[in-house]
C-alpha positions in Angstrom: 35.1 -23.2 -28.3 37.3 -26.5 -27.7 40.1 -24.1 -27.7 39.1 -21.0 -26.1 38.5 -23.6 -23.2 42.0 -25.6 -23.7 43.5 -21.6 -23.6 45.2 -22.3 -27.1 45.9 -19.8 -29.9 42.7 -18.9 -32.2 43.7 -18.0 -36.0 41.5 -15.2 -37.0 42.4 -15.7 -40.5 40.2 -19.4 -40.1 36.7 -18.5 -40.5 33.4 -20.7 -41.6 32.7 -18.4 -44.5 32.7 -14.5 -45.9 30.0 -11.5 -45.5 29.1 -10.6 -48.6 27.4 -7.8 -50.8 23.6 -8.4 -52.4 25.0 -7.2 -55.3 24.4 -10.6 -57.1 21.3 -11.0 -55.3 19.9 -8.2 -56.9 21.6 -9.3 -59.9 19.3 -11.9 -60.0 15.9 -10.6 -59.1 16.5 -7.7 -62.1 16.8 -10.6 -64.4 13.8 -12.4 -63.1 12.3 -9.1 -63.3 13.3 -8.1 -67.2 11.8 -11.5 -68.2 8.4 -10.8 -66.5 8.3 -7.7 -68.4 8.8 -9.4 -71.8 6.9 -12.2 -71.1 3.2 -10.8 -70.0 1.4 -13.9 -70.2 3.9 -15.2 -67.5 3.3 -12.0 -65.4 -0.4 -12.4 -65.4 -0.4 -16.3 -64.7 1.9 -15.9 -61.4 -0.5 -12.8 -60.3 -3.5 -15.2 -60.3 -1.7 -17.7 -58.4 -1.0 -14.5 -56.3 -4.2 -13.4 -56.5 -5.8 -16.9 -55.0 -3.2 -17.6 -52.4 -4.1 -14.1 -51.2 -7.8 -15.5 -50.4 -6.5 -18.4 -48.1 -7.9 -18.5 -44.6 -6.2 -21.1 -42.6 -8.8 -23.2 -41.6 -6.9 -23.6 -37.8 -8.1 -20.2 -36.6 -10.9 -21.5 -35.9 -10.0 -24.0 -33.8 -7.9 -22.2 -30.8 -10.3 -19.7 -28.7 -7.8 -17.2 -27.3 -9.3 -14.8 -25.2 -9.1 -11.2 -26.5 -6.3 -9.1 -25.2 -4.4 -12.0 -24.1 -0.1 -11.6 -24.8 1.4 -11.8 -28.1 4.3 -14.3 -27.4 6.1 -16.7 -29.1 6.6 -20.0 -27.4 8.3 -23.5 -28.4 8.0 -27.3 -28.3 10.6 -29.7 -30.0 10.4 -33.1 -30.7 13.2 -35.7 -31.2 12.5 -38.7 -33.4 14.4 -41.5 -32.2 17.0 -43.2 -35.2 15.1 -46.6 -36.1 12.4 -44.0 -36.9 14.2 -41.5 -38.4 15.9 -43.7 -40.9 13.0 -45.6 -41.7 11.1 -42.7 -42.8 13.9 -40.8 -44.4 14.5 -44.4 -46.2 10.6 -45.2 -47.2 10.8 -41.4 -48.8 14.1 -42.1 -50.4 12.4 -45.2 -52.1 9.6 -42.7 -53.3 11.2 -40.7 -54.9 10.4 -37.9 -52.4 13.2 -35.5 -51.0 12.6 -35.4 -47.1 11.5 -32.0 -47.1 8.9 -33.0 -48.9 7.9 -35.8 -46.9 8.3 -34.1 -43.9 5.5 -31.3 -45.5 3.1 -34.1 -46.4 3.3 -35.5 -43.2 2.7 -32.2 -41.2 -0.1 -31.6 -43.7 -1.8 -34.5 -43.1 -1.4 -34.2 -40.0 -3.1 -30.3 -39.5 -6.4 -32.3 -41.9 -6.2 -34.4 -38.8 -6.8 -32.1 -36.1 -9.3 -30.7 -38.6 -11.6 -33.2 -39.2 -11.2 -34.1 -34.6 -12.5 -30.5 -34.7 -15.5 -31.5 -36.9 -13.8 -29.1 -39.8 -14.7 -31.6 -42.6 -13.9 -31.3 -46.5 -13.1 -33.4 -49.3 -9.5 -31.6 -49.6 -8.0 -29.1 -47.9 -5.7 -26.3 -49.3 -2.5 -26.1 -46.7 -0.4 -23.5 -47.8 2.8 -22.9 -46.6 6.3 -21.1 -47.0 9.2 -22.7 -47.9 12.7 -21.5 -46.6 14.6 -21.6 -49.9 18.5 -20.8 -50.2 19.2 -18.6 -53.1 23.0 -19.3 -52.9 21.6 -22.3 -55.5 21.4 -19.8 -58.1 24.9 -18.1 -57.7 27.4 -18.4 -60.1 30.6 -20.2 -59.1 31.6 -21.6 -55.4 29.0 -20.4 -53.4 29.8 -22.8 -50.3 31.0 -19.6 -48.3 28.8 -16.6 -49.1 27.2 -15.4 -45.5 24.7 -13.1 -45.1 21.2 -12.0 -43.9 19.8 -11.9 -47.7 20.9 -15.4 -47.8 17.4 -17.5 -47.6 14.7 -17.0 -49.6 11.5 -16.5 -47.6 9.1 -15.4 -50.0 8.1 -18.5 -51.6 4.5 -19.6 -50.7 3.0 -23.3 -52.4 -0.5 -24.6 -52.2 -0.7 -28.3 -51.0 -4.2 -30.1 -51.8 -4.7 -32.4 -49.2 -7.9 -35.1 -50.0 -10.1 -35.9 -47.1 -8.6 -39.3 -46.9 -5.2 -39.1 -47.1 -3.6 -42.6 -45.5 -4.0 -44.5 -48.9 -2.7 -42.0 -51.3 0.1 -40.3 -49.3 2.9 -41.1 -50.9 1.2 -40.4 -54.6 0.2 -36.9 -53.0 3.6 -36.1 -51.2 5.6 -37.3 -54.6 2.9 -34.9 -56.9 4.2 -32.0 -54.4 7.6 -32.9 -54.4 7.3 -32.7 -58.1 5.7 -29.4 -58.4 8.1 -27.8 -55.7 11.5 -29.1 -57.5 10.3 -27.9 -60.7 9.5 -24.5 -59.3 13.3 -24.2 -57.7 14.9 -25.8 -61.1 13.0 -23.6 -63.3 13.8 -20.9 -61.1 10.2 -20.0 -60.6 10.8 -19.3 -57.1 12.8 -16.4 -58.1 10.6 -15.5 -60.9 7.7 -15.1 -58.0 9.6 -13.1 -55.6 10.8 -10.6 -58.2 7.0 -10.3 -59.3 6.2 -9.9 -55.6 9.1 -7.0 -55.4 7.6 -5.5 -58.2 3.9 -5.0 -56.8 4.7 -4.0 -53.4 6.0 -1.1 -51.7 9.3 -2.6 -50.8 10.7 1.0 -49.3 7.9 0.0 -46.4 9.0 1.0 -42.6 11.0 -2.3 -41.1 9.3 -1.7 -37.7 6.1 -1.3 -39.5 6.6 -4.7 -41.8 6.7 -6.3 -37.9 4.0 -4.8 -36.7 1.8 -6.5 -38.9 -1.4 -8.0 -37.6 -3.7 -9.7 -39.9 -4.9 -13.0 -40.0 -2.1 -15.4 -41.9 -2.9 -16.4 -45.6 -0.5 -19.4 -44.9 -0.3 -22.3 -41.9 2.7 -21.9 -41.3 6.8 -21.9 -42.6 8.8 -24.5 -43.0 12.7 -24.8 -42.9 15.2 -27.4 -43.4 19.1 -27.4 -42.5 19.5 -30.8 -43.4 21.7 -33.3 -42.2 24.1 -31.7 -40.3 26.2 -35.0 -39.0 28.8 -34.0 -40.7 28.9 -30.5 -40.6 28.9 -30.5 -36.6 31.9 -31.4 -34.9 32.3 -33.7 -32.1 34.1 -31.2 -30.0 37.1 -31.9 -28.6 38.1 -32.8 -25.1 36.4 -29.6 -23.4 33.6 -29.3 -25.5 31.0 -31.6 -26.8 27.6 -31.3 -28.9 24.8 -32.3 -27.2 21.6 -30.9 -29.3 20.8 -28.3 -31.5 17.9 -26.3 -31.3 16.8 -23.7 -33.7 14.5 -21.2 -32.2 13.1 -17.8 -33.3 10.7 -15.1 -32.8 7.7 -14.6 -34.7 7.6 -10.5 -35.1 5.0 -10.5 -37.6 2.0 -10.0 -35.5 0.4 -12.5 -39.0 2.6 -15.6 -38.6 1.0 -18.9 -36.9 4.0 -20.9 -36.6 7.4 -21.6 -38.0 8.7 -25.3 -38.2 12.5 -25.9 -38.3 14.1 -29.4 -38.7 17.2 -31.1 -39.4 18.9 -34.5 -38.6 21.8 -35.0 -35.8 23.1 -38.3 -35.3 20.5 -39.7 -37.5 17.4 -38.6 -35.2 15.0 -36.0 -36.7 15.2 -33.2 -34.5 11.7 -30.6 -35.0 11.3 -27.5 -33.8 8.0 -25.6 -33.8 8.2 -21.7 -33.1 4.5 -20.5 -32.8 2.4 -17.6 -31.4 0.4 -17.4 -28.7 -1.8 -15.0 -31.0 -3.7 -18.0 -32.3 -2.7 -21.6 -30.7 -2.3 -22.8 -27.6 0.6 -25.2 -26.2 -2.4 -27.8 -26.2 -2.7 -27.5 -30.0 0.9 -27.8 -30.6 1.4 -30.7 -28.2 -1.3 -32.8 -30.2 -0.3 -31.6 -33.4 3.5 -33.3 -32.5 1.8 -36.2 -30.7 0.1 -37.0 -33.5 2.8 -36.4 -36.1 4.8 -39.1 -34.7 2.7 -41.3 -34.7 2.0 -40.6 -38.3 5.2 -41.3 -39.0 5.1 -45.0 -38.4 1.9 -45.1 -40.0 3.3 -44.2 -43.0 6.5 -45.7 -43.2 4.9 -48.9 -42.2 6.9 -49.3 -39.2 4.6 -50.4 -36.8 7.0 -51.4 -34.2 6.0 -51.0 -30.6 9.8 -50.7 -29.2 9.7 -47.5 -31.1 10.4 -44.4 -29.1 9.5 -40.8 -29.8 10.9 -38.3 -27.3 9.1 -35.2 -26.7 10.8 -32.3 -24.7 8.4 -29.2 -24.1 10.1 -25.7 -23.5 8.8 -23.1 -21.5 10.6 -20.5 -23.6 8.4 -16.5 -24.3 9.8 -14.2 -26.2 7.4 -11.3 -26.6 6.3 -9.6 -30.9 
């Protein structure tokens, strides 16, 4: 863009990666496939845990009274963590043992038992289930660094998370126990192994339109993606052009989706995006839900510090399902 602006020449021949064919993609899932044929024990145990994530009703549904008939839309808030807090989080989970996805899902998830139990929703654990935005370029053979394409991610993996009633004490047991259980399932290849079963027991020649059109109540709270750090994957610009922010946005066209969370780190800030539909929360729920998730954050990190700032920037974005 620096040198569109500067009027300089652009080499097509430079480009951040290559469209590619799912040929190895489906490579993959018929492998995943063949050994769930042989191996029926393994079939039947991943269709029970099918089988009971199927049964989940998010517990949030009942908390946001939207009147009948009101608009489908999806609507966004993000929230910017400031450095000190940033790092000392990302740090605290580092010393865990915990990946920051994981972290970052134990926090949220402790913070949805929150709003819960305000709503007089009370437990002794609470099943928050959620998808998990998993590249499958991990599993290619060979350089994989520029392989582009919309089969890409994959969506289909769903994971229970147990939270106890009381989680403040234990929630760094309960986020490694998880962090655990979700790297085992992505060494192992297990997440593959569940979408090929999941491929395998649904109509998959479905109409596209009609796979949006969808509008049942979620089994799941909500999806969660991480890009990672991307300070050194964003460039500073040049002397036209300069980064400011990155916001990942997009639109929920499942008429069964609650919300999607995207989050990444940019100069060291977390930087959290929450998609979500207007279906079954209201900005009001979402703007607790992020008030209180920051200031979970220093709970847990033990940061305590009152020159701590979280910055919150609402957006009055619609975009109709």
């Amino acid at each position: 863009m620096n040198d569109l602006k500067e009027g300089l020449a652009i080499d097509d021949e430079q480009q951040l990666g290559e469209l590619t064919s799912d040929k190895e993609l489906l490579s993959l899932y018929e492998q995943e496939r063949s050994t769930l044929r042989e191996n029926e024990q393994l079939f039947l145990e991943i269709k029970r845990e099918f089988d009971e994530g199927n049964k989940v009703r998010p517990l949030i549904r009942h908390i946001c009274k939207i009147p009948k008939g009101s608009p489908s839309l999806t609507r966004d808030v993000s929230i910017v963590i400031d450095e000190k807090t940033s790092n000392q989080f990302h740090r605290r989970a580092k010393s865990e043992g915990v990946s920051l996805h994981s972290a970052l899902t134990s926090l949220i998830n402790y913070t949805l038992v929150g709003l819960l139990q305000d709503h007089g929703i009370l437990q002794d654990e609470y099943n928050i289930r959620a998808g998990h935005v998993i590249d499958i370029r991990r599993y290619y053979t060979g350089d994989s660094s520029r392989v582009l394409g919309v089969h890409g991610p994959l969506f289909r993996y769903k994971a229970p998370f147990w939270v106890p009633k009381d989680m403040l004490p234990v929630f760094w047991e309960t986020a490694k126990e998880f962090h655990q259980k979700l790297h085992s399932d992505i060494n192992s290849r297990r997440v593959l192994t569940t979408t090929a079963y999941k491929l395998m027991t649904e109509d998959t020649n479905q109409n596209f339109k009609e796979l949006f059109r969808k509008d049942g109540e979620p089994n799941y709270y909500y999806t969660i993606t991480n890009m990672g750090n991307l300070n050194g994957t964003l460039s500073e610009g040049g002397q036209c052009i300069s980064v400011k922010k990155l916001t990942r946005f997009c639109s929920l066209r499942s008429g069964s989706s609650f919300m999607i969370i995207f989050f990444h780190t940019f100069r060291d800030q977390l930087n959290i995006n929450i998609a979500y539909s207007t279906r079954f929360l209201t900005h009001e729920f979402i703007n607790r839900l992020l008030e209180l998730f920051s200031g979970n954050m220093r709970s847990v990190s033990d940061q305590g510090s009152p020159d701590s700032c979280v910055t919150v920037r609402l957006k009055s974005r619609e975009v109709p399902v």
